[in-house]
N, C-alpha and C positions, 0 to 999 in steps of 0.2 A: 137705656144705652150705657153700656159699660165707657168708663174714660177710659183713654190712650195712657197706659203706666210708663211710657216712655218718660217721659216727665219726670214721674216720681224718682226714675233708676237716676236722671242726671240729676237733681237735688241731691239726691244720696251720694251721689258720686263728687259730688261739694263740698263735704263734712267730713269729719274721720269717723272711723264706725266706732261707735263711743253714745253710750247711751246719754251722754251730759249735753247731747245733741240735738235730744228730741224736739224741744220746746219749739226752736230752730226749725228745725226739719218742718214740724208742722206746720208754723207760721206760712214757710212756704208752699210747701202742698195747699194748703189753704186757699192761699192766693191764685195759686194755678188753676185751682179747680172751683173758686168760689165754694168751697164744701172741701168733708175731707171724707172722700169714699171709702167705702171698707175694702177696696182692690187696695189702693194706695197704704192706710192703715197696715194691713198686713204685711207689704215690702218694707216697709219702714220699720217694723217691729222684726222683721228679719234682717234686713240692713243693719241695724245700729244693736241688734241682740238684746231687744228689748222683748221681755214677754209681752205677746198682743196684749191679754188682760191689763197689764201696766199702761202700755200707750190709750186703749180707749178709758182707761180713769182720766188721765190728762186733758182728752181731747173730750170728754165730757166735761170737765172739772173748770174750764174754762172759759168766760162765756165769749170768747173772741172765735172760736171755734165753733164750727158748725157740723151737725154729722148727717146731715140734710140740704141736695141742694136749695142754691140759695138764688135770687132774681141776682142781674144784675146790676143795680142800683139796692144798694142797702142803708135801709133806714132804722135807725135807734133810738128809743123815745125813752128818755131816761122815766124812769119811776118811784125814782128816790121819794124820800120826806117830802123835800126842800122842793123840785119840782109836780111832784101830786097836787102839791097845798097851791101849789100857782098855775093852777089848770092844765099838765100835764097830758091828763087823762080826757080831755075836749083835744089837745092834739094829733094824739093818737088816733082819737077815734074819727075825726077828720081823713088823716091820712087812711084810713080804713074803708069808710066811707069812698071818698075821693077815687081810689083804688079797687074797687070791689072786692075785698076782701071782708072775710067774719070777723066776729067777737073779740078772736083770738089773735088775730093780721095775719101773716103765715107769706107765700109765695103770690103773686100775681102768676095766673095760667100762662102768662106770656114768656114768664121767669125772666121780665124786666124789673120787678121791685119786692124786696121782700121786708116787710116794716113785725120788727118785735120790738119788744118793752124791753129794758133791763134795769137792773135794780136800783144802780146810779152810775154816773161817769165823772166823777170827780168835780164838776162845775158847778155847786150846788148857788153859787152868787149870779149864774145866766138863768135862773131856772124858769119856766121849763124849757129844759134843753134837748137839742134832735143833735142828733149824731148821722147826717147823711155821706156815703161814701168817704168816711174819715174825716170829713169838715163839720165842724160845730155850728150850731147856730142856735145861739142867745134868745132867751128873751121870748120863743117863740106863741104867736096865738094862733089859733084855727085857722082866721081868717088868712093869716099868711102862707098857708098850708099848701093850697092851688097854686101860689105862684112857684113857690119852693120845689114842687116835682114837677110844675113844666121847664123849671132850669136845669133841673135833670136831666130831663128829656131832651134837651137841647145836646148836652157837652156827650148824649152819645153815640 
């Protein structure tokens, strides 16, 4: 199903068309869309006169960006040094587990939760850390894993 680019034209219509925009601009496409679709992509690299090539390095280039949709609850399982070394990696795979999701974590079919790894997020003193829907949480283990996405599940 293609999204409604309505959206995107009023974001664009926010900013001045000024490529020193983009960053911006996507952040919020982003949000809008949980993902940033190649419909949207291209009004924005039209909007702001950015060559597409240019905006998909960006939106590749950054891992806050997604060019794939995404569930609506998003989880990030740091993978840093610092969280590996503190069980990390029995996190993740709980939340994977828990989820039915592979190897890899990717979307729940429902496109209520999508759990990827990422390299680090800066916290490396909570480690291992989860980054669920922009709240951090410290310290985490497996076991606390269950209760953490049925509070999810809750607020939506």
């Amino acid at each position: 199903m293609t999204p409604d680019m309505q959206q995107t034209q009023e974001i664009l219509e926010r900013y001045p068309h000024d490529r020193e925009q983009l960053i911006q601009v996507l952040q919020e496409v982003n949000r809008t869309y949980n993902y940033l679709p190649p419909e949207a992509l291209r009004k924005v690299a039209e909007g702001l006169g950015v060559p597409l090539a240019s905006v998909y390095g960006v939106a590749r280039f950054y891992g806050a960006f997604s060019l794939e949709p995404r569930g609506r609850n998003i989880v990030q399982v740091c993978e840093g040094t610092a969280c590996h070394v503190r069980g990390a990696s029995g996190v993740g795979d709980e939340f994977k587990r828990l989820l039915g999701l592979g190897e890899t974590g990717g979307t729940t079919e429902d496109m209520e939760f999508t759990v990827v790894g990422v390299n680090c997020v800066g916290a490396c003193a909570l480690g291992p850390v989860v980054i669920a829907n922009g709240e951090y949480h410290g310290h985490l283990r497996a076991n606390k894993v269950g209760k953490l996405v049925r509070n999810m599940r809750k607020k939506d």
